[in-house]
C-alpha positions as CSV (number, residue, x, y, z in Angstrom):
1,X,-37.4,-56.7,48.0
2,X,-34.8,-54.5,50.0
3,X,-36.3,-53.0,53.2
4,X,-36.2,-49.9,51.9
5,X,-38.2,-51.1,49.3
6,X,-40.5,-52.5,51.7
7,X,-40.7,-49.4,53.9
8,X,-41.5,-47.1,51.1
9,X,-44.5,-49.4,49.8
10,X,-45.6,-49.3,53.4
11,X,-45.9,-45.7,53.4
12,X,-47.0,-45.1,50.3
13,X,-50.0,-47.4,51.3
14,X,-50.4,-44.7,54.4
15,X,-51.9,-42.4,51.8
16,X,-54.4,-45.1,50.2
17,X,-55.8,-46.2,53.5
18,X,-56.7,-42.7,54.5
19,X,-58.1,-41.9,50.8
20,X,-61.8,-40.6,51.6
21,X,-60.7,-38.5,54.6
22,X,-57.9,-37.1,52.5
23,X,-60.7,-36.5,49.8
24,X,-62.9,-35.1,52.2
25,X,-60.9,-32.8,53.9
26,X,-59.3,-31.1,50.2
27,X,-63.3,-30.6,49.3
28,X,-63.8,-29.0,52.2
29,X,-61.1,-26.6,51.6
30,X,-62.0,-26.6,48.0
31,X,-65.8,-25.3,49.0
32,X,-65.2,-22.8,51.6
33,X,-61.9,-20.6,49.7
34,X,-60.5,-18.3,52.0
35,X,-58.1,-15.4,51.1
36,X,-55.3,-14.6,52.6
37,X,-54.5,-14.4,56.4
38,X,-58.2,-15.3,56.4
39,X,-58.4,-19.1,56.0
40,X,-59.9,-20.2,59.3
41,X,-62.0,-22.7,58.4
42,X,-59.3,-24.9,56.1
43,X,-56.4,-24.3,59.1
44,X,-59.3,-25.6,61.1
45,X,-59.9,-28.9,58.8
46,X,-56.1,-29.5,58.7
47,X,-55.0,-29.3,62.0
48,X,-57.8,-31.2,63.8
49,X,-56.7,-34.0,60.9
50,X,-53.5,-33.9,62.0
51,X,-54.0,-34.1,65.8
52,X,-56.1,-37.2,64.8
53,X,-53.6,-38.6,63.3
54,X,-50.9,-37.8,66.6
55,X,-49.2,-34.8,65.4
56,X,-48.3,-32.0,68.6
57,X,-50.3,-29.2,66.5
58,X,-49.3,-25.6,67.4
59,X,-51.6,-22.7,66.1
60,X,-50.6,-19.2,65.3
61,X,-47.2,-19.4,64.9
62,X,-45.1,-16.9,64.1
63,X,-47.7,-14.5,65.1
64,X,-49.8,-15.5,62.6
65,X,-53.7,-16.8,63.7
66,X,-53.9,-19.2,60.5
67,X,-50.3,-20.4,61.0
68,X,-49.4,-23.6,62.4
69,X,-46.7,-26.6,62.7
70,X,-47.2,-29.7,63.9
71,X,-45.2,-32.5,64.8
72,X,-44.2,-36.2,64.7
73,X,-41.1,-37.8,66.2
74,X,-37.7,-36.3,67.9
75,X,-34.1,-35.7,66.9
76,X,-32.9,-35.0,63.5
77,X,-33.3,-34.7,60.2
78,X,-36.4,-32.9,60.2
79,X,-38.3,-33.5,57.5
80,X,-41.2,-30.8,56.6
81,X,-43.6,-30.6,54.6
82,X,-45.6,-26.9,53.8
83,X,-49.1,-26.7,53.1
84,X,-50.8,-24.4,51.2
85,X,-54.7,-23.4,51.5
86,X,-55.3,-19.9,50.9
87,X,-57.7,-18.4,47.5
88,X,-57.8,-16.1,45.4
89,X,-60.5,-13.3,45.4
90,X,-63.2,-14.1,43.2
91,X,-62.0,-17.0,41.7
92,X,-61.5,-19.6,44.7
93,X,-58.8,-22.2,44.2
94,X,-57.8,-22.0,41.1
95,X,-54.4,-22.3,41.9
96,X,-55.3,-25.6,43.5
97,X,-54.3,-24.8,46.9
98,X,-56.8,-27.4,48.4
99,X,-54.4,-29.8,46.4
100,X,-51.5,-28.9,48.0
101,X,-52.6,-28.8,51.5
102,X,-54.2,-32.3,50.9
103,X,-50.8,-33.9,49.8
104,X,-48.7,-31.9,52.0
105,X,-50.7,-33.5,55.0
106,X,-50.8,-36.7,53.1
107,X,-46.9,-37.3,52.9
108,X,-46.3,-35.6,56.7
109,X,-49.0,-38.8,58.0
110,X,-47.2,-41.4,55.8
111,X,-43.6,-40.2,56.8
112,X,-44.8,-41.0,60.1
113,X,-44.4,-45.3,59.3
114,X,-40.8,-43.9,58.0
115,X,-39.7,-42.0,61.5
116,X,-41.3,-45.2,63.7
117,X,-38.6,-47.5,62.3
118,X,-35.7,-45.0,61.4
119,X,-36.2,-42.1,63.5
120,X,-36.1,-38.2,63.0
121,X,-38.9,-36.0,62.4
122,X,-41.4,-34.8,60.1
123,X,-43.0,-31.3,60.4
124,X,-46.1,-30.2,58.8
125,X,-46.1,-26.3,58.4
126,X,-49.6,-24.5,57.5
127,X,-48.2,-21.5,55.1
128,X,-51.2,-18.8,55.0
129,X,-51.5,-16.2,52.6
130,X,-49.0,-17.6,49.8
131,X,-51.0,-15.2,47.3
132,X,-50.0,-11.4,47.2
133,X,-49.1,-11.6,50.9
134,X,-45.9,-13.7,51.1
135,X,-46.9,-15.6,54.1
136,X,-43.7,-17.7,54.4
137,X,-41.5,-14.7,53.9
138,X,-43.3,-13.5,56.9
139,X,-43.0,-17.0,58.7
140,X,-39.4,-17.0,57.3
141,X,-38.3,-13.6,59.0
142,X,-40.2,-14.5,62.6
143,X,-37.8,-17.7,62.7
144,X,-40.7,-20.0,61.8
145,X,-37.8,-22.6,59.8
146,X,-35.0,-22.3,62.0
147,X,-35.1,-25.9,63.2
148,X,-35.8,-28.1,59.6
149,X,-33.3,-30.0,57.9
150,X,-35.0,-29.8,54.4
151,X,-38.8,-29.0,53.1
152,X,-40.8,-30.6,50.2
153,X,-44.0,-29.2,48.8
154,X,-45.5,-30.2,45.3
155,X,-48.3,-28.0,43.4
156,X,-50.6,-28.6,40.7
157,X,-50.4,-27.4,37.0
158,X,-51.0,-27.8,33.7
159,X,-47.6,-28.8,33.2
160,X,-45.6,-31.2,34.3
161,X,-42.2,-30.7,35.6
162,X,-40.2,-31.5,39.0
163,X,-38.2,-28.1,38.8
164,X,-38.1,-24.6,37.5
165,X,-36.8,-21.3,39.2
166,X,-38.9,-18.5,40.3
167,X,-38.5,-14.9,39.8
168,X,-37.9,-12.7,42.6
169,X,-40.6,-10.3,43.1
170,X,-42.0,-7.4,45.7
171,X,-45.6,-5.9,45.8
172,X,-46.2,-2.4,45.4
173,X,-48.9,-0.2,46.9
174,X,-49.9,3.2,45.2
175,X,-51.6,6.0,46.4
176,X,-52.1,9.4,44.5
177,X,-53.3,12.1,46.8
178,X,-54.7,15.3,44.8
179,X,-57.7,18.0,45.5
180,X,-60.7,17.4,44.9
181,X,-62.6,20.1,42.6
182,X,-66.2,20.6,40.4
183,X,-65.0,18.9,36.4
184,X,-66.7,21.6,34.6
185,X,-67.0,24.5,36.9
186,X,-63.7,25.0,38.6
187,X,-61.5,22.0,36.8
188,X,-58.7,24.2,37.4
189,X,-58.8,24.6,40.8
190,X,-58.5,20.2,40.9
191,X,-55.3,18.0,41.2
192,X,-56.4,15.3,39.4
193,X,-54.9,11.7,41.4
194,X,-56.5,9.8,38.5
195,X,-54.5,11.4,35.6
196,X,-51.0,10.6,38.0
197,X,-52.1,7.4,38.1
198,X,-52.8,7.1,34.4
199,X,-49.4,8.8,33.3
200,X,-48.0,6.4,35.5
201,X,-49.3,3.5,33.8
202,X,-48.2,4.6,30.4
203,X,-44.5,5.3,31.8
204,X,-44.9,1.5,33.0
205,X,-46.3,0.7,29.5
206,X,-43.5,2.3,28.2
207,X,-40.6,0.8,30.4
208,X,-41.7,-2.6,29.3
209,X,-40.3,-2.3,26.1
210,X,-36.9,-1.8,27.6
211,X,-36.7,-4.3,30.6
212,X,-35.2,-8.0,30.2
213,X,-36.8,-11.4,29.1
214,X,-37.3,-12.3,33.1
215,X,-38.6,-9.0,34.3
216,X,-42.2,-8.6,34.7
217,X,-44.3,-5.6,36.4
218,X,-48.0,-5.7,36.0
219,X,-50.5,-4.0,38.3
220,X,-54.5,-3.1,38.7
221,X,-56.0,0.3,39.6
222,X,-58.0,-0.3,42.8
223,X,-59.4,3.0,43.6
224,X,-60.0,5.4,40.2
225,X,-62.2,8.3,41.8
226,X,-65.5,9.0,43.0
227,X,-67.8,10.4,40.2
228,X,-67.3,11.8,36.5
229,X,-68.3,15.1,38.1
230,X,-64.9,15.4,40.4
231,X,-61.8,15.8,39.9
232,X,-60.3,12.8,41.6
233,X,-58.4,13.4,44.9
234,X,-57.6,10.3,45.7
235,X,-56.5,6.9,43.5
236,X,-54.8,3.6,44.4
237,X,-53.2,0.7,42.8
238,X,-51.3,-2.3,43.4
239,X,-48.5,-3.5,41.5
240,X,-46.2,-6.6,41.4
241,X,-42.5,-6.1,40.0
242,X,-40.6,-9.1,39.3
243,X,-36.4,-10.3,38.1
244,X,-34.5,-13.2,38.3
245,X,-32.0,-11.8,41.0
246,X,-32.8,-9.9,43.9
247,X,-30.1,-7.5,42.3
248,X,-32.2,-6.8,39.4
249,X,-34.9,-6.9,41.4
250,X,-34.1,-4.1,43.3
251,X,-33.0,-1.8,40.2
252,X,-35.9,-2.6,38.1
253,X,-38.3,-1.3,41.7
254,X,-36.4,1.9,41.0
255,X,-37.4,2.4,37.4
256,X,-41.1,1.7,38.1
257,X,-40.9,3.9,40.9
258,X,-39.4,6.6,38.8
259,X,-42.8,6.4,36.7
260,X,-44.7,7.3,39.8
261,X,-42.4,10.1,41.0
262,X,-42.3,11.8,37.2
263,X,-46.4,11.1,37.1
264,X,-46.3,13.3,40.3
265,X,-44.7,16.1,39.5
266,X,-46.0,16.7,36.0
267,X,-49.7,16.6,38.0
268,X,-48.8,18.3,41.4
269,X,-50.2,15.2,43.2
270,X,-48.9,13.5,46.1
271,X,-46.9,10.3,45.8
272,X,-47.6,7.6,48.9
273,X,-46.3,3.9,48.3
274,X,-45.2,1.3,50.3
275,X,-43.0,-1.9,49.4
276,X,-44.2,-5.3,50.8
277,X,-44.4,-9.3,50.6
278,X,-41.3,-9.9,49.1
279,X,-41.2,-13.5,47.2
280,X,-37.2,-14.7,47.4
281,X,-36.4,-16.5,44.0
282,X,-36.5,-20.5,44.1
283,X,-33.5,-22.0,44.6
284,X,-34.3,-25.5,43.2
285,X,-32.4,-28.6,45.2
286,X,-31.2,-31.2,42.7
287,X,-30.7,-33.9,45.0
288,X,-34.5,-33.9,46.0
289,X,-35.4,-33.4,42.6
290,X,-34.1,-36.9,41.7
291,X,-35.5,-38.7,44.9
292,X,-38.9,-37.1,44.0
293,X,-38.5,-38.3,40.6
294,X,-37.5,-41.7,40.8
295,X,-40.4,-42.4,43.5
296,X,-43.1,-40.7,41.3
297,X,-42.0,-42.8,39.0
298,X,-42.2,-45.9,40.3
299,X,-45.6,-45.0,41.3
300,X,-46.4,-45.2,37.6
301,X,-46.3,-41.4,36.9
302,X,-43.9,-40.3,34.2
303,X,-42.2,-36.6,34.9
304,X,-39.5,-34.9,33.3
305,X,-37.0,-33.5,35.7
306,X,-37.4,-29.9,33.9
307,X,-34.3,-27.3,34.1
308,X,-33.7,-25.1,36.6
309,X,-33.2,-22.4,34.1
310,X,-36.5,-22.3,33.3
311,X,-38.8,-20.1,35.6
312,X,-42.5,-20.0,36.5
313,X,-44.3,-17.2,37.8
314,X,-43.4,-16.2,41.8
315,X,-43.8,-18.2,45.1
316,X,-43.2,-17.9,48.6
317,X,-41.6,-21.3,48.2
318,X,-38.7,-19.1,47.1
319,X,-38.1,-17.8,51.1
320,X,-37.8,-21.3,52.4
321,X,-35.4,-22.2,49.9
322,X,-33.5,-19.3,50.7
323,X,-32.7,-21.2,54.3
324,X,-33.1,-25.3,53.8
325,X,-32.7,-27.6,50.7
326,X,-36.4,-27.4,49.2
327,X,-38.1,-28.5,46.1
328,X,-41.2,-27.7,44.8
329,X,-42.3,-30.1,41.8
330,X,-45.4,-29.5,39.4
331,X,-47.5,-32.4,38.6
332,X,-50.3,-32.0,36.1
333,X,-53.8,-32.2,37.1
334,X,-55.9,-30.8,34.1
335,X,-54.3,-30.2,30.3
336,X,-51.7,-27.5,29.2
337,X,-54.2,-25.5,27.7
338,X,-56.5,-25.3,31.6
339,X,-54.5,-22.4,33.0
340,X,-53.5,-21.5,36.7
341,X,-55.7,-18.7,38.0
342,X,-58.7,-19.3,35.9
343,X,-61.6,-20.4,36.6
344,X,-61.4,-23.8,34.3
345,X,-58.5,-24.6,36.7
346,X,-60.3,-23.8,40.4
347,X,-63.1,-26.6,38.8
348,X,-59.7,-28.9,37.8
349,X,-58.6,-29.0,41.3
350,X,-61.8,-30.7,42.6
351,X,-62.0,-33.4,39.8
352,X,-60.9,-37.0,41.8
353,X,-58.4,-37.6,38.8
354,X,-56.8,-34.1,40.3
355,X,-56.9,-35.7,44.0
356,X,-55.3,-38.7,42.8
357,X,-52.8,-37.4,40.8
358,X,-51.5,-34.7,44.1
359,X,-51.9,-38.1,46.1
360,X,-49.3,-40.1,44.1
361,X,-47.2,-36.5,44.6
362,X,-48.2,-37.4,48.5
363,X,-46.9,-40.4,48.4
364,X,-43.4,-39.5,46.4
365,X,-42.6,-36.7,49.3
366,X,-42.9,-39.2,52.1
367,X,-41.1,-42.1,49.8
368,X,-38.0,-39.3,49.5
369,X,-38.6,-38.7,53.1
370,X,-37.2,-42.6,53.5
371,X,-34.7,-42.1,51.1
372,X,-33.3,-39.2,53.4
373,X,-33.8,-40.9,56.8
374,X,-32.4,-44.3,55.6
375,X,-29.5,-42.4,54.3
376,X,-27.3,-39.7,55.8
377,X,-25.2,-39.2,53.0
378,X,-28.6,-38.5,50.8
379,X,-29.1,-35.2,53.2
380,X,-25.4,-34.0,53.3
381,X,-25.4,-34.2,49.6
382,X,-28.8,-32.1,49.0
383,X,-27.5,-29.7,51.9
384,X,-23.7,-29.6,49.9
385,X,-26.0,-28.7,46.7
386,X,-27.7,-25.9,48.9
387,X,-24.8,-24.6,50.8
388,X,-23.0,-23.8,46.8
389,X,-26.0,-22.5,44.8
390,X,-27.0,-19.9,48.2
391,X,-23.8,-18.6,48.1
């Protein structure tokens, strides 16, 4: 066996030799879901784990109290790794977040065996608020990635795939400001918010029919009035608007916009709204792709690469890519039919065979992380990759 064989079964055994703490610290994220910007207690969980294990943790970074990094080893390539831990409302982590922090802390410990004997660095980065808030765009702009050479994170699915491009997308917030008013006595004397925000959702209905394949916008109604009785004053929503290109992104924000603004003046209500949490389109690295490939495989996990020219939904993910060769793999945990954001899925992401499946992903992203510290040429030819698909 070459000793780069030898060194990646060494690290890959890392991950098996820690498996109950590594299963107990993803169930205690899985039990305790935290939303956004509000995961305490799981930023808690993984940085005391990874002081333990003789990482340099720092907390709040980038001006964020549930951020952190923490480190291992000097000099470059730096290696990181993000973790994920943030819910969703109402549903917990059913986009298996508890998963991804588990296996992102997993492969930063067993990359630790590969820095000892080849040197470099690994980071660990704790990511808050990857759902509706962006958190790594915000990490991103508040120079949070400057220093990294490359970044590796893998999250579960129903499907199975090492690649596939995200859209681009931007949250919108909504607020209809009219005057209140009796319904029946004086409905004239109203401005009714709630009909501008209904004529704005039809517009939107409307302007789907005429958008492209890769162009989404889809929102909810947060705030529809306060009794059958008044004429609304005030209504709110929140929408998500989404394109392949930052280009299209940015004209097709227009066009839903223009639904608000004609909603306005046909009603005589007020139009407030407010752009935020931009989510950067993934820029999938090929090089990595292979690396994480080949090691899952040899693991004894089949994956297809996938193609890049497919595309799955949004992610943060995208941001990071935007700076550093990244890669972002989906290994299956649970069937194709058991689908992200449900509920079936939040109870597929605390099933052992889910833990051992994100486990083996563990131990692929610290095997590549050999492959690139063992090999120079391996990192200048993911960073060549980068430095033509950014342009």
């Amino acid at each position: 066996m070459r000793d780069i064989d030898k060194l990646k079964a060494a690290v890959a055994g890392e991950v098996g030799a820690r498996y109950e703490a590594l299963a107990d610290l993803s169930r205690k994220i899985h039990d305790n879901p935290e939303t956004a910007f509000k995961e305490k207690k799981a930023a808690a969980h993984l940085t005391a784990f990874l002081e333990g294990e003789g990482f340099q943790v720092t907390r709040g970074i980038a001006k964020l109290p549930t951020a952190f990094r923490a480190d291992y080893g000097e000099g470059r390539p730096v290696i990181a790794y993000l973790a994920e831990y943030d819910a969703l409302p109402k549903l917990g982590h059913a986009c298996g977040h508890n998963l991804i922090a588990t296996a992102s802390v997993a492969a930063g410990v067993a990359a630790k065996r590969a820095v000892d004997e080849l040197g470099g660095a690994v980071r660990v980065f704790g990511t808050p608020g990857e759902e509706l808030l962006g958190g790594k765009g915000v990490m991103a702009e508040r120079g949070a990635f400057e220093d990294i050479d490359l970044a590796m994170i893998t999250h579960p699915g129903g499907g199975h795939r090492v690649v596939a491009n995200t859209l681009a997308c931007q949250t919108l917030d909504i607020e209809f400001a009219g005057r209140a008013a009796h319904a029946a006595a004086e409905p004239e004397a109203g401005v009714n918010a709630l009909e501008a925000m209904i004529q704005s959702y039809n517009a939107i209905n409307s302007l789907r029919q005429h958008i492209r394949e890769k162009e989404r916008v889809h929102g909810v109604i947060t705030d529809g009035g306060e009794a059958a009785n008044i004429v609304p004053a005030h209504t709110a929503a929140n929408f998500i608007v989404r394109a392949e290109t930052d280009d299209r992104l940015e004209a097709l924000k227009e066009r839903v916009l223009d639904c608000f603004r004609g909603a306005a003046i046909a009603t005589g209500a007020e139009l407030n709204y407010k752009w935020s949490a931009y989510y950067a389109a993934m820029i999938s690295n090929m090089t990595l792709a292979r690396l994480f490939k080949k090691n899952l495989e040899a693991l004894g996990r089949r994956i297809p690469l996938g193609d890049a020219s497919l595309w799955a939904g949004s992610t943060d993910v995208g941001n990071v890519s935007r700076l550093v060769p990244t890669v972002q793999p989906l290994v299956g945990i649970a069937p194709e039919s058991v689908l992200l954001h449900s509920p079936d899925f939040a109870a597929a992401a605390n099933t052992g065979e889910a833990l051992d499946a994100m486990l083996d992903a563990a131990r692929a992203m610290a095997m590549t992380a050999v492959d690139i510290l063992a090999g120079p040429e391996v990192l200048a030819a993911a960073r060549d990759e980068w430095d033509r698909a950014a342009k």
